[in-house]
DRENMAR-877186 format. One line per field, with one value per residue: residue number from 1; x, y, z of N, C-alpha, C in turn; residue in three letters. Coordinates in nm, 4 decimals, m for minus. Layout:
BEGIN
n	[NUM / ...]
n_x	[X / ...]
n_y	[Y / ...]
n_z	[Z / ...]
ca_x	[X / ...]
ca_y	[Y / ...]
ca_z	[Z / ...]
c_x	[X / ...]
c_y	[Y / ...]
c_z	[Z / ...]
res	[ALA / ...]
END
This chain:
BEGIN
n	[1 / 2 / 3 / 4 / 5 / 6 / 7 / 8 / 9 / 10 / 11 / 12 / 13 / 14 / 15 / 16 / 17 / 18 / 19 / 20 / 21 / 22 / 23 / 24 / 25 / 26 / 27 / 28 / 29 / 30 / 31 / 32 / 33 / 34 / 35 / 36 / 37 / 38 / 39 / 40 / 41 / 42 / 43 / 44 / 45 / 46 / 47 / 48 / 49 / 50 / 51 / 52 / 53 / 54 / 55 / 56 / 57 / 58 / 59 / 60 / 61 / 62 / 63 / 64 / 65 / 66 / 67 / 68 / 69 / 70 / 71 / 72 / 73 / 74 / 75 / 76 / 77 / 78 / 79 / 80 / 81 / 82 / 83 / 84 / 85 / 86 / 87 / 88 / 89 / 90]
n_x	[9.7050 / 10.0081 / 10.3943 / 10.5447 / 10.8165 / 11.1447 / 11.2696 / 11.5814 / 11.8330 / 12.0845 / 12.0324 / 11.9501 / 12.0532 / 12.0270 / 11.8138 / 11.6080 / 11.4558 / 11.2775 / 11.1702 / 10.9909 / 11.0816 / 10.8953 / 10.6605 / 10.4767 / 10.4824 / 10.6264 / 10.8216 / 10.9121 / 11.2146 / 11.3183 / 11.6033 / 11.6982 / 11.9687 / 11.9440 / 11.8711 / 11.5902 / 11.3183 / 11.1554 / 10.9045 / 10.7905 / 10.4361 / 10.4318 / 10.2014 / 10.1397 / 10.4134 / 10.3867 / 10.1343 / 10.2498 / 10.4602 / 10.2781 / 10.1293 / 10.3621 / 10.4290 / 10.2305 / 10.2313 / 10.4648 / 10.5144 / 10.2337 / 10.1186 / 9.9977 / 9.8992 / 9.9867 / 10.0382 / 9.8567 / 9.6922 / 9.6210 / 9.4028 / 9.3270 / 9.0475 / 8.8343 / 8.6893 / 8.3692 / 8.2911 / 8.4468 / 8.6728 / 8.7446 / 9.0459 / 9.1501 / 9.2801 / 9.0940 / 9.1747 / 9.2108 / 9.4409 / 9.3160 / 9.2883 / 9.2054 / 8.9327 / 9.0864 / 8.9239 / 8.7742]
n_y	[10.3391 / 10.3542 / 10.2236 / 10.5355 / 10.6956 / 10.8651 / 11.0614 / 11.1533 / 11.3868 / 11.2549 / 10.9807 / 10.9276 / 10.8559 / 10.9414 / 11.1866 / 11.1624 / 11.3428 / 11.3462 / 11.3104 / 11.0083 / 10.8012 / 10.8323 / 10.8931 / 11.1750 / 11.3568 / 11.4260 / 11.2583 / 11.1324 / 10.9816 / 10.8820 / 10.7781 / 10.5813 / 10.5548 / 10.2703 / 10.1007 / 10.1038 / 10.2387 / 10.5275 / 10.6759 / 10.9204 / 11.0656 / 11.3546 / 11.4727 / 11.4515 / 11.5254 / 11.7726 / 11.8891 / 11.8182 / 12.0513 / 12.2847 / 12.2559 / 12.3173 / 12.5134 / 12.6732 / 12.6548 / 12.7236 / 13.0465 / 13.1412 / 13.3419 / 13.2871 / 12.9971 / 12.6926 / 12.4263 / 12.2332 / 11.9806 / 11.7338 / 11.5415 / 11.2268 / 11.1650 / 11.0754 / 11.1918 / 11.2149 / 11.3927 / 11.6025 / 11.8412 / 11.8326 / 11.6464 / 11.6077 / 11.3762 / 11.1083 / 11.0349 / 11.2956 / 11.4752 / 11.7135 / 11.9637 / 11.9414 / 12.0154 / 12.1030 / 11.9876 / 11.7669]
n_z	[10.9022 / 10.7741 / 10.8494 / 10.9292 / 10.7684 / 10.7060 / 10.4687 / 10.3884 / 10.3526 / 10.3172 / 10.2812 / 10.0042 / 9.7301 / 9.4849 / 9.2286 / 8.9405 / 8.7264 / 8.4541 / 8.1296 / 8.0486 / 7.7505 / 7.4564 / 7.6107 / 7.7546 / 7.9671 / 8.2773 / 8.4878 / 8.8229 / 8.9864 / 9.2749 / 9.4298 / 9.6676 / 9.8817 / 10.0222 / 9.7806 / 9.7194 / 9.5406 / 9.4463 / 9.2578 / 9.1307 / 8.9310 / 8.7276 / 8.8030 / 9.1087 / 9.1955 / 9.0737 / 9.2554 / 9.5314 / 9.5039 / 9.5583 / 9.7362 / 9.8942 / 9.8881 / 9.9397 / 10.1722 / 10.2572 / 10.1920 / 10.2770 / 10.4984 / 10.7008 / 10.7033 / 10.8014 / 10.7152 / 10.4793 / 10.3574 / 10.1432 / 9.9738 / 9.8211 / 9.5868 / 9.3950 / 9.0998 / 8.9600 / 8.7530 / 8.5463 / 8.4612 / 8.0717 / 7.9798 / 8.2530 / 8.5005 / 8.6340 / 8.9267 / 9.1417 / 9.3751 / 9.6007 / 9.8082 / 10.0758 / 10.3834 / 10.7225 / 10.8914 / 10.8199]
ca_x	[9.8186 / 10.1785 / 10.5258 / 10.6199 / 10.9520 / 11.1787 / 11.3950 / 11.6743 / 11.9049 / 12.1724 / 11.9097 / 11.8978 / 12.1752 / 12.0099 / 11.6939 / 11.6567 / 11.3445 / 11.2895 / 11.0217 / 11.0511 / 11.0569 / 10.7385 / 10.5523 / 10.4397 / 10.4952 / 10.7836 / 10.8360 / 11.0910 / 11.2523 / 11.4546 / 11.6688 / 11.7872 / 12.0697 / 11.8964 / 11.8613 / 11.4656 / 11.2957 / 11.0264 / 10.8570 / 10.6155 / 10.4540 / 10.4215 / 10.0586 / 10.2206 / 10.4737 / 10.3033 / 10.0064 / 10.3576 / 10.4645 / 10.1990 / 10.1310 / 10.4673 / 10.4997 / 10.1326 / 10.2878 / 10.6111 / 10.4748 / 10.0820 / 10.1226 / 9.9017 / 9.8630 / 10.1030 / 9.9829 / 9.8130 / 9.6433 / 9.5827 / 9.3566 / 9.2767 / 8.9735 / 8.7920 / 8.5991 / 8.3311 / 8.2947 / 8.5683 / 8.7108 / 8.8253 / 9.1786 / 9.1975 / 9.2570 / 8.9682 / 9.2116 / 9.3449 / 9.4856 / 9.2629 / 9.3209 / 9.0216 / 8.9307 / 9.1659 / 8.8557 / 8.7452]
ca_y	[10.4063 / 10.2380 / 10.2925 / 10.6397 / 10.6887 / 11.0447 / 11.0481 / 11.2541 / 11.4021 / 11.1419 / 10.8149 / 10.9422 / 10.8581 / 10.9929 / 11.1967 / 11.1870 / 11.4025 / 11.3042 / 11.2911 / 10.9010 / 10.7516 / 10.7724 / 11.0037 / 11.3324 / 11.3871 / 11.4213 / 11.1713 / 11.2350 / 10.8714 / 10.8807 / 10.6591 / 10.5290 / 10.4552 / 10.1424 / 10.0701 / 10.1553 / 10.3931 / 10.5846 / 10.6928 / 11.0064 / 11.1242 / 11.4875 / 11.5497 / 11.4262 / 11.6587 / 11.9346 / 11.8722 / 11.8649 / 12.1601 / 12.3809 / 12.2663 / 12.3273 / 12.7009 / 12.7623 / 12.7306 / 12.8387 / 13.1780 / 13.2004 / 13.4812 / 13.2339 / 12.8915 / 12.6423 / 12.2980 / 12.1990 / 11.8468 / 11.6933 / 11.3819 / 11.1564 / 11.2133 / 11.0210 / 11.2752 / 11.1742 / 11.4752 / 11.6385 / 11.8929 / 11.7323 / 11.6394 / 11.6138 / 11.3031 / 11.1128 / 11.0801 / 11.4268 / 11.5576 / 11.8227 / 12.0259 / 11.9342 / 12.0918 / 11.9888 / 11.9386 / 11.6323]
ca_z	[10.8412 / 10.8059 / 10.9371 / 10.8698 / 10.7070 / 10.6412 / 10.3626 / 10.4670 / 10.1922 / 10.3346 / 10.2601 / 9.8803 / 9.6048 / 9.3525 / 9.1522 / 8.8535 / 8.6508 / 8.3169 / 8.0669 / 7.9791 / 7.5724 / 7.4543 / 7.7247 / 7.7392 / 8.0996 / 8.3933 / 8.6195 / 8.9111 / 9.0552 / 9.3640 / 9.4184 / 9.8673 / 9.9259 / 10.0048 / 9.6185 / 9.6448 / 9.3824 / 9.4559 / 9.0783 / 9.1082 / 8.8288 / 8.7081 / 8.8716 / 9.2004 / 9.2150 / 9.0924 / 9.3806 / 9.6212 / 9.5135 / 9.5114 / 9.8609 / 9.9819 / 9.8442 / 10.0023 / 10.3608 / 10.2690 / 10.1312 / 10.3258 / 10.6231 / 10.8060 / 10.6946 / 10.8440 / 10.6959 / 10.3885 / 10.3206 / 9.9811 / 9.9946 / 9.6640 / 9.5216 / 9.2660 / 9.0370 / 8.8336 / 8.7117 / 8.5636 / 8.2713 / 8.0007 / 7.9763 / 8.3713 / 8.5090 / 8.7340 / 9.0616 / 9.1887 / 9.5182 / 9.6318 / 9.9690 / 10.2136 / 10.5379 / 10.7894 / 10.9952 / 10.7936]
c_x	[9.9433 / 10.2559 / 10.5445 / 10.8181 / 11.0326 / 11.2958 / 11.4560 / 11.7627 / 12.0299 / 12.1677 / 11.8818 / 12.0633 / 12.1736 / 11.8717 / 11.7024 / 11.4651 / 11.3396 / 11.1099 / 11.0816 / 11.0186 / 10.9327 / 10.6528 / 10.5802 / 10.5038 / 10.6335 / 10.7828 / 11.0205 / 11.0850 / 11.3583 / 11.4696 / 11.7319 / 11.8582 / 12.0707 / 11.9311 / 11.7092 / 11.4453 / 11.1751 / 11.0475 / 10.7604 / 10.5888 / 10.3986 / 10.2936 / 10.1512 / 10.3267 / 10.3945 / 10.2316 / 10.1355 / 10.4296 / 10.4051 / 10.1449 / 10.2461 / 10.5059 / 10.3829 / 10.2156 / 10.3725 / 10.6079 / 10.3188 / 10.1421 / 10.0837 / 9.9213 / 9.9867 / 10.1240 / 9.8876 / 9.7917 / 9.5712 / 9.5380 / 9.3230 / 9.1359 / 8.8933 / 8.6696 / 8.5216 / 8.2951 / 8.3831 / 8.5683 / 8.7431 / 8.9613 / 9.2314 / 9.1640 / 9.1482 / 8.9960 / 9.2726 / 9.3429 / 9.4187 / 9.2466 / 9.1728 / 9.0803 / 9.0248 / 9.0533 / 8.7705 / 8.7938]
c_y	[10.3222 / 10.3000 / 10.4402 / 10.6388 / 10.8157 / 10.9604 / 11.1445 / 11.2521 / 11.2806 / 11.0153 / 10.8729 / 10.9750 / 10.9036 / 11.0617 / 11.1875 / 11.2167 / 11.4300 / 11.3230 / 11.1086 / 10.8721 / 10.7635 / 10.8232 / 11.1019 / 11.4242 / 11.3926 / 11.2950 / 11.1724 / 11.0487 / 10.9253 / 10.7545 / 10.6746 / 10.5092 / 10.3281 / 10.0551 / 10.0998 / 10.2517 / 10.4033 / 10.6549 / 10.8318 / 11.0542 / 11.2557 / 11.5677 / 11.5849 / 11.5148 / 11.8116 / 11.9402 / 11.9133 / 12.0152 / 12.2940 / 12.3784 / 12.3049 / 12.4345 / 12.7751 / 12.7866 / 12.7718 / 12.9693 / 13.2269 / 13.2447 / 13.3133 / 13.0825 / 12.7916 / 12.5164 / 12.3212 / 12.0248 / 11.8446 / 11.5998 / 11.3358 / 11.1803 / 11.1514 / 11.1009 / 11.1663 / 11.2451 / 11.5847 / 11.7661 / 11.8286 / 11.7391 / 11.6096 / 11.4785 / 11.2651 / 11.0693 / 11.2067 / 11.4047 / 11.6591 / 11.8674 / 12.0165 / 12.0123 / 12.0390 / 11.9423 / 11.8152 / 11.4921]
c_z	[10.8669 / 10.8500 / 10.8573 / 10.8701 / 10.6780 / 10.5797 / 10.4281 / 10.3489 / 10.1884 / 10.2525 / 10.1313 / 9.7838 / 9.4966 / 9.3205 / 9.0243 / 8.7979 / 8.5522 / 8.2176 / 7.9666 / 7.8359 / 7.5847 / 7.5471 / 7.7104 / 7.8898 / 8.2191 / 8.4766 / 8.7066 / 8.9814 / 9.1552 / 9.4111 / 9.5871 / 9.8304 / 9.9981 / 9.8913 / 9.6478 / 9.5986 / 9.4155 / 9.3312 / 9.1375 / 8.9570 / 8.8490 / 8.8084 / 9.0586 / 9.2771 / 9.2023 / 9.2492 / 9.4997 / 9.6368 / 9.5565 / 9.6612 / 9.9391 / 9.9606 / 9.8831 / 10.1190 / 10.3814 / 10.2788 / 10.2216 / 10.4288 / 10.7090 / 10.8283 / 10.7742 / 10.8058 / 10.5644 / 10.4032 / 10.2244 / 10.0290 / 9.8494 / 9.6565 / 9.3969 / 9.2102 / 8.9419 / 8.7336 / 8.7089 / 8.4164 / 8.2484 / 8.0198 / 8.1200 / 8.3985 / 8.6780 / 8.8637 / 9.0817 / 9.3060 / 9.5470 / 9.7495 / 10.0034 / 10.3277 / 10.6141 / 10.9181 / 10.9731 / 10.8282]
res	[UNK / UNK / UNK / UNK / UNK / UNK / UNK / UNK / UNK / UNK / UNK / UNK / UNK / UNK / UNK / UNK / UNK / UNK / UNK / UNK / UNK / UNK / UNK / UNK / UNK / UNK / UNK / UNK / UNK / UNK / UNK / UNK / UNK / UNK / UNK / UNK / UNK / UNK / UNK / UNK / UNK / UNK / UNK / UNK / UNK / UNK / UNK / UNK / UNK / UNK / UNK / UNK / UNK / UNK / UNK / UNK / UNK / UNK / UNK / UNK / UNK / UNK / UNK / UNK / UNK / UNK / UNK / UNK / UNK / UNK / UNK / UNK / UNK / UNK / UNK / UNK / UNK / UNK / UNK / UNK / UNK / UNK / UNK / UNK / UNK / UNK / UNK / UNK / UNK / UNK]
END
């Protein structure tokens, strides 16, 4: 694993969440006050979200972990990396 890093609302000049020319989709860039740009796209967030309003909101839970995932079997229309919450005992 590499250096861990916290953004802090300080260390960020900017977001900006767009759907770019020509795509269907969101993508959220933030922008350091460094000048680097972190890009996510729409899945990305979503997957963030959806983890961060389980433990906000679960009585119980206190933690969530998403790991990548390469499906080879999938519905249609879904793409063949997701985020999907594993055990945390894996």
């Amino acid at each position: 694993m590499g250096e861990k890093k916290v953004l802090r609302n300080e260390d960020i000049e900017e977001i900006v969440v767009e759907i770019p020319e020509g795509h269907k989709h969101l993508r959220t860039t933030i922008v350091s006050s460094n000048g680097s740009e972190f890009v996510f796209q729409e899945a990305t967030v979503a997957n963030l979200l959806r983890a961060f309003v389980t433990v906000k909101t679960h009585p119980v839970k206190k933690r969530v972990r998403l790991k990548a995932v390469k499906l080879e079997h999938r519905k249609e229309g879904y793409a063949e990396w997701q985020l999907l919450e594993v055990d945390e005992h894996e």
